[in-house]
N, C-alpha and C positions, 0 to 999 in steps of 0.2 A: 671347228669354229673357235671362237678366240675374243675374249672380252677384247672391245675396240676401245683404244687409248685413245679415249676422247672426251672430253666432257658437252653431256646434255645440256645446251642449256633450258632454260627455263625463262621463258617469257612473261612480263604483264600485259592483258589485252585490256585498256582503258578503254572502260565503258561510261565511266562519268556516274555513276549509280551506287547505291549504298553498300555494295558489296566490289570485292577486288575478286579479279577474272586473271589466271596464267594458265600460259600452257607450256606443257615439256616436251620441245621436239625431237622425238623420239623418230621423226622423220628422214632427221640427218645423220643419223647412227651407222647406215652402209647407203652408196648410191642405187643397189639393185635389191640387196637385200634388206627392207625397209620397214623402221618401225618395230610394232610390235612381230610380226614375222622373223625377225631378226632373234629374238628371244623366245620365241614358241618354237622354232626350230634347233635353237642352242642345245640342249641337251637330248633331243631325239638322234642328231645328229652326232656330237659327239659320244654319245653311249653308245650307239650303234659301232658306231669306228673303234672303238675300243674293244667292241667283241668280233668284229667283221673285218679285218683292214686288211685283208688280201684280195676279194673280187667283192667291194661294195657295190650296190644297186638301190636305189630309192625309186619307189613307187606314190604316188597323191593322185588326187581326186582336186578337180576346179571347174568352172564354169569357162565360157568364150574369153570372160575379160579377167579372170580369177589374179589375186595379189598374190594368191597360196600358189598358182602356178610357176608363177613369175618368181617367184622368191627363189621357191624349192632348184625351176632349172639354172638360177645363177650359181645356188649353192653348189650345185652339180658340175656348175662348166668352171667354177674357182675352185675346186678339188678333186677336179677329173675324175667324177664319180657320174658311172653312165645315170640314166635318168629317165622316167615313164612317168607323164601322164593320165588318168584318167579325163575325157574329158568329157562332159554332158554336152549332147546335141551330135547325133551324128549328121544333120545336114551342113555342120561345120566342115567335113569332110574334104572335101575339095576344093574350099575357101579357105581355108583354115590364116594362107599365108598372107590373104589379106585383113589379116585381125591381126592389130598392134601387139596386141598382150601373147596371142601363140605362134606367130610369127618372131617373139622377143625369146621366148623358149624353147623354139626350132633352132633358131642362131646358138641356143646356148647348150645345143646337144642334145636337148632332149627330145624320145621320140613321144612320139602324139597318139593314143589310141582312142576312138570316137566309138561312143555307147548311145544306146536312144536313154532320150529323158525316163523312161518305166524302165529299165536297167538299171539304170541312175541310181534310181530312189531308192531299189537295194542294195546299198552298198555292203551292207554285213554280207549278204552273198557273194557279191562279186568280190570282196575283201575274202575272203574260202577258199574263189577260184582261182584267183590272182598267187595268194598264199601257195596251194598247189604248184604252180606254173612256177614261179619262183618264190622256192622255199627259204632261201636265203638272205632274201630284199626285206628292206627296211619297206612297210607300208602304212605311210604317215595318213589318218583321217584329215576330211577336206575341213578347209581353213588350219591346220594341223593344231587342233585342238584333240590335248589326251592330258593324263595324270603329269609326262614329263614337260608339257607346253605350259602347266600351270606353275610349276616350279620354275623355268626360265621365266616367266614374266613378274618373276620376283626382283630381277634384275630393275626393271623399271621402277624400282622404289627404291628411295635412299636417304639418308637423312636432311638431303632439301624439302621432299615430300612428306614429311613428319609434322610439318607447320602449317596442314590444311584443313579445314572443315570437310569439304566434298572434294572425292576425287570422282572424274567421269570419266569414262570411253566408252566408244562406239562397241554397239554387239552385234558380232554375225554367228559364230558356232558358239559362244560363251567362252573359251579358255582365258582371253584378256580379265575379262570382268572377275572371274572366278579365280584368277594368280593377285589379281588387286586385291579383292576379298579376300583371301585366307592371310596375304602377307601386310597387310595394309595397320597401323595402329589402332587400339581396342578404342580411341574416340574418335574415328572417322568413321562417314558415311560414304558409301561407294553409291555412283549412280550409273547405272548404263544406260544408253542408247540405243533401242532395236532398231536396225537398218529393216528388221524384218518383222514382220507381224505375226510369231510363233507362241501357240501359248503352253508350247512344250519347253518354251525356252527356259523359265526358272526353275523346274524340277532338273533340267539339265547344271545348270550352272550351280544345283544345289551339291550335285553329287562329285563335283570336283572340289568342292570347298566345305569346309565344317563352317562355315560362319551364316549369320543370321545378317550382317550388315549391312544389305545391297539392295536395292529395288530397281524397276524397271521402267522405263520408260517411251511409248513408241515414236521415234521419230522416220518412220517409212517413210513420210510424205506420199502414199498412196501405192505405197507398196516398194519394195524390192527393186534395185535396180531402175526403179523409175525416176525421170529427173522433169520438174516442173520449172515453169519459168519463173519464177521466186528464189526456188533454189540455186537456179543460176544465179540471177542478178545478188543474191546474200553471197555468193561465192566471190564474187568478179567485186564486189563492195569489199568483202571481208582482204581480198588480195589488198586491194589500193588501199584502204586505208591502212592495214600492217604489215603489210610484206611477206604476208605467210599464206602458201598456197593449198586450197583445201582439192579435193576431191571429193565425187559428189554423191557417192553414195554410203560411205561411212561418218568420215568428221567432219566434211562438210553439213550433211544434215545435223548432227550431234551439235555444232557450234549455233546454228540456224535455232534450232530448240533451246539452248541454253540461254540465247539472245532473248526469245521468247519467254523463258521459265523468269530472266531477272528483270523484266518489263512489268512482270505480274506478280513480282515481289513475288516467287516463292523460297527464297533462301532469306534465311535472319538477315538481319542489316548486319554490318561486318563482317558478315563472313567470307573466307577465302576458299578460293572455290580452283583446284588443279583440275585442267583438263585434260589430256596425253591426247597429241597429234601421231597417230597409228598408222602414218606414211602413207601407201595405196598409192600415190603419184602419178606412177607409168597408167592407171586407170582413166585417166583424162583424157587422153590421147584416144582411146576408144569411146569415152564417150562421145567428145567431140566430131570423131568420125559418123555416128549414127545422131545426131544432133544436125550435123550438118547435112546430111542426107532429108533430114522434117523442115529443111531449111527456119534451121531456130537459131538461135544467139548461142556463142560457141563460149564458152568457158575459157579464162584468159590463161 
């Protein structure tokens, strides 16, 4: 992988309110390989290829609709590097090819292997077995959050981002939050996002970073993977009015919360507040497929 000759830009969202609202779309940084995925993989990827580059292998862990899956098999099918999923659910099994997201990683070479949910959740074990089986595969943790994920998402900062008060992104494993946190300047404040309701999540994200900076925040909207009709309608509002398309279970809630936090005045007045748009995109398309099946409003 290969720093993209590109520049990020960096967006204002006018909000009209005493405080200035940007975001940096780090969404358009690769078309498959998206966001911050793009930079949590950077260096797993290339240090591996540097000690491995004669029969490379990468092995991940993702859910039915996972962004980490989706990333990892493009990585794999744009440097012919075979590819294995873990994938939770094994009643996905025989369906698999009608799901957007493993149907987008079947195209892209990789093979698919289905675990029940209680397999799943150990993954230190099954990371043992797998290890064994092949001793020689790169085996990235789900969301590919490690030590070298926190180090690529240093890339995401630069001196445009040196001019903010609050930086935010959305939190699923922590490695975003925790690469913001350690590289971030000594007078910013980091805010995350929990897509998820874990209250292991800060001792986690504590042990990837030496900093004290960062607090938390849950914006589940009722959990995980749940998408409520507010949530849509904040989505399909936030598109038309800016032109930037969220997805509904990371930055779209995170923007939905933020909209909320500066309603209720909890940021100074003046303050400039960076958000990072963490891509997930291809994730729509499967919402919408199960969205549309509760016969509900589809996400535009």
């Amino acid at each position: 992988m290969k720093i993209p000759d590109i520049h990020i830009p960096i967006v204002e969202i006018p909000v009209g309110k005493k405080v200035k609202l940007f975001m940096k779309r780090e969404d358009l940084i690769h078309p498959e390989i998206s966001g911050n995925k793009y930079w949590k993989l950077f260096f797993n990827i290339n240090n591996y290829l540097s000690k491995n580059p004669e029969k490379p292998y990468i092995i991940t862990f993702g859910g039915a609709f996972s962004n980490h899956i989706a990333a990892v098999s493009a990585v794999g099918n744009l440097f012919e590097i075979p590819t294995l999923g873990i994938i939770r659910g094994e009643e996905l099994k025989d369906k698999w090819r009608e799901n957007p997201t493993l149907s987008f990683a079947g195209k892209n070479g990789m093979n698919l292997r289905f675990v029940s949910r209680e397999e799943y959740r150990h993954k230190e074990k099954l990371t043992e077995f797998l290890q064994k089986e092949f001793p020689d595969a790169l085996i990235v943790p789900e969301g590919g959050t490690n030590q070298e994920a926190v180090e690529g998402v240093k890339m995401m900062l630069n001196d445009e981002t040196k001019d903010f008060d609050y930086l935010c992104t959305a939190v699923g494993t922590g490695g975003t939050i925790a690469g913001i946190s350690k590289f971030c300047e000594e007078n910013q404040k980091v805010i995350g996002f929990k897509a998820v309701s874990d209250s292991s999540m800060e001792n986690r994200i504590s042990q990837l970073t030496s900093r004290e900076n960062f607090s938390l925040i849950d914006s589940a909207f009722g959990g995980y993977g749940k998408i409520n009709d507010e949530n849509i309608r904040f989505i399909n509002d936030f598109k038309e009015h800016y032109g930037i398309p969220l997805e509904p279970i990371y930055t779209g809630k995170m923007m939905q919360k933020i909209f909320e936090m500066i309603d209720e005045e909890f940021f100074p007045e003046n303050s400039k507040i960076m958000c990072f748009h963490t891509g997930g995109l291809q994730g729509i398309e499967g919402a919408n497929m199960l969205l549309e099946k509760q016969n509900r409003n589809l996400i535009i």
